[in-house]
C-alpha positions as CSV (number, residue, x, y, z in Angstrom):
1,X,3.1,68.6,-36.0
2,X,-0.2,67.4,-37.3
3,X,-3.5,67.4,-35.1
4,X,-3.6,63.5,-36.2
5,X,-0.2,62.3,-35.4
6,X,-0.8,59.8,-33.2
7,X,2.9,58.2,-32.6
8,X,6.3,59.9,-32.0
9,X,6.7,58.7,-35.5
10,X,4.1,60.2,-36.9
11,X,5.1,63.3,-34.8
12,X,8.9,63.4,-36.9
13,X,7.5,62.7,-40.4
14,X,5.0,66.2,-39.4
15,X,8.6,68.1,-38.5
16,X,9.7,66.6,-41.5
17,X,7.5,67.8,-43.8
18,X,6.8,71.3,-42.6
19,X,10.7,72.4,-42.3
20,X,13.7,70.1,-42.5
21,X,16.3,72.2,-42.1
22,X,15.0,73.5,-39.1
23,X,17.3,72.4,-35.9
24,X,15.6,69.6,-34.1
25,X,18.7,68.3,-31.7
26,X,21.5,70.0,-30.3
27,X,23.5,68.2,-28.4
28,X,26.3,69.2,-26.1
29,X,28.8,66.6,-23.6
30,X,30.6,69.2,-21.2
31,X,32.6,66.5,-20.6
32,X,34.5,66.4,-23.6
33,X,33.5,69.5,-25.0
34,X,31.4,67.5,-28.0
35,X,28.8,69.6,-30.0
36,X,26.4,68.2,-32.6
37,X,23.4,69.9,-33.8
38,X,20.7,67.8,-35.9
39,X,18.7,69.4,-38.1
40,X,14.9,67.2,-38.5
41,X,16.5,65.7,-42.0
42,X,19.6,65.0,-40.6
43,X,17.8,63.4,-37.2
44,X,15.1,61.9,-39.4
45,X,18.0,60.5,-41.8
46,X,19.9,58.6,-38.4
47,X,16.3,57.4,-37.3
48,X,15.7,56.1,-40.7
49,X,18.7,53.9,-40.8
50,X,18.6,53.0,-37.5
51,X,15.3,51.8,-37.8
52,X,16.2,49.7,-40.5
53,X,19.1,48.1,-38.3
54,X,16.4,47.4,-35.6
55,X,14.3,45.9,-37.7
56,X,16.7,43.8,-40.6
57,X,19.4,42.9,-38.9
58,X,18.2,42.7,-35.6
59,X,14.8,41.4,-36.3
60,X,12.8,43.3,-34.1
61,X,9.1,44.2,-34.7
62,X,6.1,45.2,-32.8
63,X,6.2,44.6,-29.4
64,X,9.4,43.7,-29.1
65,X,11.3,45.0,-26.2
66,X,14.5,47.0,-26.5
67,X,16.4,47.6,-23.2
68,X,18.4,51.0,-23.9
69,X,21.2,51.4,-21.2
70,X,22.0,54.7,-22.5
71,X,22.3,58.1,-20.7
72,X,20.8,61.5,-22.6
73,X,22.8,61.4,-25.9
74,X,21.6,62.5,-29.5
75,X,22.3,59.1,-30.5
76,X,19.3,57.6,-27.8
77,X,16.7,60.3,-29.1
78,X,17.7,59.0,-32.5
79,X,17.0,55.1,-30.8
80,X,13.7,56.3,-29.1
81,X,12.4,57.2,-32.4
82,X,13.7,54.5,-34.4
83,X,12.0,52.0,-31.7
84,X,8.5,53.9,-32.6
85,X,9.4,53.3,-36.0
86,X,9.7,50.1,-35.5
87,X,6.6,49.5,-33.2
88,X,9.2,48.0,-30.5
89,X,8.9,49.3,-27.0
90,X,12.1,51.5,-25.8
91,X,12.6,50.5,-22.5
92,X,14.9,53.2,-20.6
93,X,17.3,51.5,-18.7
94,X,15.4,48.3,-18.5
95,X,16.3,45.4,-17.4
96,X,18.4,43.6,-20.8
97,X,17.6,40.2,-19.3
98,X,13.8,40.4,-20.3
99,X,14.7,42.1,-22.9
100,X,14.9,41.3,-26.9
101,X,17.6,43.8,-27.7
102,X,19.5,46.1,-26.1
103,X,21.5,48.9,-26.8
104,X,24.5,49.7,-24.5
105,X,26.7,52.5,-23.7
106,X,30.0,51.8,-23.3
107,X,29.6,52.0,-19.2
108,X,27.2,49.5,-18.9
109,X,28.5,46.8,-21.7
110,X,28.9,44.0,-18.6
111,X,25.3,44.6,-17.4
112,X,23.9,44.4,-20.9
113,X,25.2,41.0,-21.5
114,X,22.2,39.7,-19.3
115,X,20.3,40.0,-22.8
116,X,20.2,36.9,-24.4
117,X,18.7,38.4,-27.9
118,X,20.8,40.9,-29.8
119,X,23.2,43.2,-28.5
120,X,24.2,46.5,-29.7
121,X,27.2,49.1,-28.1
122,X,27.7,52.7,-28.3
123,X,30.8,53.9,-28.1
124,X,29.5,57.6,-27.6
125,X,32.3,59.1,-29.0
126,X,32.6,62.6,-30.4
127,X,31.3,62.3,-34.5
128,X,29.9,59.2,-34.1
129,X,32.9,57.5,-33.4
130,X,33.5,53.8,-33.2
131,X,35.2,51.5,-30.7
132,X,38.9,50.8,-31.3
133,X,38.1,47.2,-30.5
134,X,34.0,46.1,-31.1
135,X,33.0,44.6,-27.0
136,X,33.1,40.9,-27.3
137,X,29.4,40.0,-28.0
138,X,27.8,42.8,-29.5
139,X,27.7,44.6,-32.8
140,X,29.0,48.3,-33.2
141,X,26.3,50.8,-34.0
142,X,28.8,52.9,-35.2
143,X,30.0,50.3,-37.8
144,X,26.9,48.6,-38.7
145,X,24.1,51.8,-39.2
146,X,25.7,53.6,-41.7
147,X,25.2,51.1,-44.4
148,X,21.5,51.3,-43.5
149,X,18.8,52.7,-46.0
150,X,17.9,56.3,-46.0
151,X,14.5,55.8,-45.9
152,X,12.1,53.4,-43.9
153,X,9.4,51.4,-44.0
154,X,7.9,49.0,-41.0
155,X,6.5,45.6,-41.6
156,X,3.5,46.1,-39.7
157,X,1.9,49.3,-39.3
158,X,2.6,50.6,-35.8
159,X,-0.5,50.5,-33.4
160,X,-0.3,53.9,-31.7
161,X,-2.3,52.2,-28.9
162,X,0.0,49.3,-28.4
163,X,3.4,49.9,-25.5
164,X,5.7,51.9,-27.0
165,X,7.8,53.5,-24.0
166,X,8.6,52.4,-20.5
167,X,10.4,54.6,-18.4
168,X,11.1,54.7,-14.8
169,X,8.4,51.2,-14.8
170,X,5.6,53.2,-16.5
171,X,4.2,52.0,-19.9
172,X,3.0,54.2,-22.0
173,X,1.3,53.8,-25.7
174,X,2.5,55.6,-28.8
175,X,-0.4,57.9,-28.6
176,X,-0.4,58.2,-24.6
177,X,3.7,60.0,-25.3
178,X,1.9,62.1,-27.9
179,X,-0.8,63.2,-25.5
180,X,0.8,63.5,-23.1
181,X,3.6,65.6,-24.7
182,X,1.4,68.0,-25.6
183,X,-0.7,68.1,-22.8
184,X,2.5,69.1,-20.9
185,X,4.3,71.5,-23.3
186,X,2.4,74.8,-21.6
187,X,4.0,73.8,-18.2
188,X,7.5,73.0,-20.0
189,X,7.0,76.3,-21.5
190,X,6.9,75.2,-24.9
191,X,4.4,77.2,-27.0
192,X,4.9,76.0,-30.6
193,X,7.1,76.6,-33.1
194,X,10.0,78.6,-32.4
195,X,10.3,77.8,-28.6
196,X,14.2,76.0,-27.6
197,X,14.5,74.3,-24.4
198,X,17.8,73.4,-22.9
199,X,17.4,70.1,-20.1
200,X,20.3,69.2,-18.5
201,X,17.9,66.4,-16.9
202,X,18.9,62.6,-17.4
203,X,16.5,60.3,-20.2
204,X,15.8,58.0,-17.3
205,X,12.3,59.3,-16.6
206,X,9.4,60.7,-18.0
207,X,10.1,64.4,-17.4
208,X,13.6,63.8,-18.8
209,X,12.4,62.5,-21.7
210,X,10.2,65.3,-22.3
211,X,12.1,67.8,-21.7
212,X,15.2,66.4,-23.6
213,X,12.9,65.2,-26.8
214,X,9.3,64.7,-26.8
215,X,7.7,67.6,-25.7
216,X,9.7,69.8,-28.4
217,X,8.9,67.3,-31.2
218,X,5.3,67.4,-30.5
219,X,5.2,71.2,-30.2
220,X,7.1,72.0,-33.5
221,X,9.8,73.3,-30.8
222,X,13.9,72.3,-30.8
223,X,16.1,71.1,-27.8
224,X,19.5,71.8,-26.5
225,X,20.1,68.4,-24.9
226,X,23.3,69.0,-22.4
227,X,24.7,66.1,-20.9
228,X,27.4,66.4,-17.7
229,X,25.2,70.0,-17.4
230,X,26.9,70.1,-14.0
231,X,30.4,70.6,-14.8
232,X,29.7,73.8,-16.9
233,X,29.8,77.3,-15.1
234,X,27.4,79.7,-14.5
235,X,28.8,82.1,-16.4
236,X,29.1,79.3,-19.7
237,X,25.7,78.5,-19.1
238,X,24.2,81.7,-19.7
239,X,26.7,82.4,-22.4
240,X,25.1,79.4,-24.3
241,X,21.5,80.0,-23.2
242,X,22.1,83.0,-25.1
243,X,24.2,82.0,-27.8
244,X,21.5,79.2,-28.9
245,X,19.3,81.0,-28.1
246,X,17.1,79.0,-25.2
247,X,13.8,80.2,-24.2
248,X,13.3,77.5,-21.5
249,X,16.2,75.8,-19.2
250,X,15.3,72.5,-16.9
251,X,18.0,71.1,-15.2
């Protein structure tokens, strides 16, 4: 992180630059027992192509909004950041019907097809994994982003004072998430480099968000991002506090 990075995508390119091997993401669904961990090149690398789906195929550009019906996933950090890329405005489980795109898990495909713009499903699958059969209406992530250029270049610059986020009905600016990231990393207990939180919380508000993504990317820090937290044992939990080595838990 850079004392100038004014957007989350400014924030990225920072981690990108100073160590990209580093692990930036990882993600765990106690669920199904899934485990992914991102390094920031690997991360960087998903954001980079999916911006470039946002923005060529699905035309989207500043101020655009993008509804993302999606619960806290790798793959939605990677959309978060591919939106600020973009300049478009990730709206966490907005409403698709005022929105230009949205993005849908595969529990909330019949809601999402209030969007009359373009419509993109998730099939949250272990590795990335596709549908068996692409939902009647949308486009499959998984099939279209991996033909999708390494690297990525917007338009139009993105205005870090323009909307960027919405979450829980608050709009915030690309550099009001930075601020405020930071601003609220000593009470997260992230202090810099080094520091690994675990959140179990969901991305549908603010301190989800931060906990699960932004506050470690704007304080050089990493997260373990745990989704179905609840249906892990006490005993597992500290076993992989300690394993991946956590210096923070919110759940």
């Amino acid at each position: 992180m850079n004392a100038t990075d004014r957007t989350p995508a400014d924030l990225l390119s920072s981690a990108l630059a100073a160590d990209p091997g580093r692990p930036l993401v990882t993600f765990y669904d106690d669920a199904t027992g899934e485990r992914v961990e991102l390094s920031v090149a690997t991360f960087a690398n998903w954001v980079a192509k999916t911006a470039n789906l946002l923005q060529g195929d699905l035309a989207a550009g500043p101020g655009d909004r993008v509804a993302l019906l999606l619960p806290a996933h790798w793959q939605t950090a990677v959309w978060l950041l591919a939106c600020a890329s973009v300049g478009a405005v990730a709206d966490v489980v907005g409403d698709p019907g005022a929105a230009d795109v949205v993005v849908s898990g595969p529990d909330s495909l019949d809601a999402a097809r209030a969007c009359r713009g373009e419509r993109v499903a998730l099939a949250l699958r272990p590795l990335g994994g596709r549908f068996p059969q692409v939902p009647d209406g949308f486009v499959d992530y998984a099939v279209e982003v991996p033909s999708q250029g390494d690297r990525f270049v917007p338009f139009s610059p993105v205005d870090p004072e323009e909307p960027a986020l919405i979450a829980a009905g608050r709009e915030f600016s690309a550099a009001e998430v930075v601020e405020r990231a930071r601003a609220e990393a000593p009470e997260l207990g992230l202090t810099g480099p080094g520091s690994r939180i675990l959140s179990g919380l969901a991305y549908d508000t603010w301190d989800g968000l931060n906990a699960g993504l932004f506050g470690a990317l704007a304080t050089g820090g990493s997260v373990v991002l745990c989704r179905n937290l609840d249906q892990l044992s006490d005993e597992a939990l500290a076993k992989r506090i300690e394993s991946e080595r956590v210096t923070v838990v919110r759940r």
